[in-house]
C-alpha positions as CSV (number, residue, x, y, z in Angstrom):
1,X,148.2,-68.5,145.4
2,X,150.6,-71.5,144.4
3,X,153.8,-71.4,142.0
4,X,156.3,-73.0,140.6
5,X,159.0,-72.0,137.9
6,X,160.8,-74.3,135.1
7,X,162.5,-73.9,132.5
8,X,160.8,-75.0,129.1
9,X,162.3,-74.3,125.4
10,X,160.7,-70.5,124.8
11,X,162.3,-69.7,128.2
12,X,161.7,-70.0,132.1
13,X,157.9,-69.8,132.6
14,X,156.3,-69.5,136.3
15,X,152.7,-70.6,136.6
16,X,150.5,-70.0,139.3
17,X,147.1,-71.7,140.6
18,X,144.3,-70.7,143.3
19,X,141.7,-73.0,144.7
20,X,139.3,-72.3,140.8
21,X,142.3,-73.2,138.9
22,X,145.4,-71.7,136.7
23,X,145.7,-67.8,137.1
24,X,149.1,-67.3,135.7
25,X,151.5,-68.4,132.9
26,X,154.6,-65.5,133.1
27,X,157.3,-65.5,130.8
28,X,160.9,-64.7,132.3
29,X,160.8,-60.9,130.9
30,X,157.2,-60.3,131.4
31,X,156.7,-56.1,130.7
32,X,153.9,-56.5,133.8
33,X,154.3,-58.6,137.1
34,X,151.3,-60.5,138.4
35,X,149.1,-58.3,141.5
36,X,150.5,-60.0,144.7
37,X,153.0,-62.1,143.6
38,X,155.5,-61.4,146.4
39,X,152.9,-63.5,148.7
40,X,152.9,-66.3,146.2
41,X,154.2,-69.6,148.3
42,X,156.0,-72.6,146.1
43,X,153.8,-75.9,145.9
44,X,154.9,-78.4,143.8
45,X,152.2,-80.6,144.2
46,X,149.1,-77.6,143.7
47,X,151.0,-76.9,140.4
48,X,152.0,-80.8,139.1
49,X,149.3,-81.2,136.6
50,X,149.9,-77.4,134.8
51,X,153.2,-78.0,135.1
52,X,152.9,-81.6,133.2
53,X,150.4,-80.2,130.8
54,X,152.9,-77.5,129.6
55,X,156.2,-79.8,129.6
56,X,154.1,-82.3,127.4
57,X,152.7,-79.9,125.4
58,X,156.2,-78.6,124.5
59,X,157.6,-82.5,123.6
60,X,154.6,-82.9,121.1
61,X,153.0,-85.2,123.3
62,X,150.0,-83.3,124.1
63,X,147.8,-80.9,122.0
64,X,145.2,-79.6,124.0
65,X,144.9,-79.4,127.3
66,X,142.5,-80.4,130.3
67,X,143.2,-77.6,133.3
68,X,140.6,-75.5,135.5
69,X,141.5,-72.1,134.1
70,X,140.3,-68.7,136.7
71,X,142.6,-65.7,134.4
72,X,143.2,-62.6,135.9
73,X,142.4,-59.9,133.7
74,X,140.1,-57.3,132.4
75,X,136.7,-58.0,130.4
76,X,138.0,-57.3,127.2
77,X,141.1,-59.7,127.7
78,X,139.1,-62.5,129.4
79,X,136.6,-62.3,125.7
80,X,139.9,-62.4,124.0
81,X,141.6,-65.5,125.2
82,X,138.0,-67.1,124.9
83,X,138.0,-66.9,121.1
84,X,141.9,-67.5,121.4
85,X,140.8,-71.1,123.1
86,X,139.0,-72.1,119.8
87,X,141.5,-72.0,117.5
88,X,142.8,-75.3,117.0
89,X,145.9,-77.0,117.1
């Protein structure tokens, strides 16, 4: 698993990706910490285009975005964030 952490205007965010795409998007004072994360290594470059997406995204330059997504999370949650997806901007 990749990472990388920035600072954005709601706060520091750290994201991380594995080879099927983005796992992770953690805010600074996340309740729970991500399964593993103390083996997480710091790759720049496997984390560029999240990383872009998201900076864009908060300058209202993008609206939707175009990222391999592999959650980690139970059923229930993955269903959720499913029917999150289709709301539009």
């Amino acid at each position: 698993m990749w990472f990388d952490a920035f600072n954005t205007p709601i706060g520091k965010l750290t994201i991380a990706v594995d080879v099927s795409g983005m796992r992770y998007v953690l805010f600074e004072n996340n309740k729970y910490d991500a399964p593993g994360r103390q083996h997480w290594q710091r790759d720049l470059g496997a984390t560029r285009a999240a990383r872009e997406q998201l900076l864009q995204y908060f300058a209202a330059e993008r609206k939707s975005f175009d990222l391999p997504l592999n959650p980690d999370g139970t059923d229930f949650q993955k269903k959720t964030w499913a029917m999150l997806a289709q709301i539009p901007f």
